[in-house]
N, C-alpha and C positions, 0 to 999 in steps of 0.2 A: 492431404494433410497427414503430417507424419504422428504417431502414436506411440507414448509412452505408458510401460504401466510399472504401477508407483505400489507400495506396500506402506502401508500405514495402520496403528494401532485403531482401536476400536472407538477407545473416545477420542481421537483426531477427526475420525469420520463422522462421527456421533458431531464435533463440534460444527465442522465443514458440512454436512446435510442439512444442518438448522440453518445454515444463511443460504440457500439454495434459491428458494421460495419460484423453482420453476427453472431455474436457471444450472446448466451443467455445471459441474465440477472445475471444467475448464475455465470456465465464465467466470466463477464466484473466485478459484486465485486467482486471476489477474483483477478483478476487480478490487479485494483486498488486498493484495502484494503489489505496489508500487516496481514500476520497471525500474532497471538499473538506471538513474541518473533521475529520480524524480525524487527524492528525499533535498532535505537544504544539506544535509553531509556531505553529497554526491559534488553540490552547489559547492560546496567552499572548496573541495576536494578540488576540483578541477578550477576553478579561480583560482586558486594561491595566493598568490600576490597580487593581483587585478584590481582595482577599484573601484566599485560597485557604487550607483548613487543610490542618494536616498530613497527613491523610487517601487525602484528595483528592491531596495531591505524593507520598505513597507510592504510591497506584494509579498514577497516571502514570506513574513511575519505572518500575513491576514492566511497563506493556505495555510501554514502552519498551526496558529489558531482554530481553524476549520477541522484541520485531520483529528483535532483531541479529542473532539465529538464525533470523529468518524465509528461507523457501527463496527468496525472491527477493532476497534479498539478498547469501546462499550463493552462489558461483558453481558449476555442474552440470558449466561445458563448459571 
């Protein structure tokens, strides 16, 4: 596995060590940072012009829904 190292200020780490809870550094972005094509922006983005059924925009809605209460978006501190 290949390795980067990253410099960051004191309260970014201070924020990023409190969602840890045992879990690497590695672990906690990606668990919090969404991969490219997983936001519904990414979603329209790449649809365009396509037309999406009803389904499909209720699913979306409900994670969307879900992410507002996601703990990373909660503030802890």
């Amino acid at each position: 596995m290949a390795v980067k190292t990253i410099t960051i200020d004191l309260e970014a780490y201070e924020r990023l060590s409190r969602l840890k809870n045992g879990d690497s550094f590695s672990q906690v972005i990606k668990k919090y940072l969404p991969a490219p094509g997983a936001s519904a922006g990414d979603l329209l983005a790449d649809l365009d012009d396509a037309e999406v059924s009803e389904d499909t925009l209720d699913a979306v809605e409900g994670v969307v829904g879900e992410r507002r209460e996601h703990p990373a978006r909660v503030s802890r501190w």
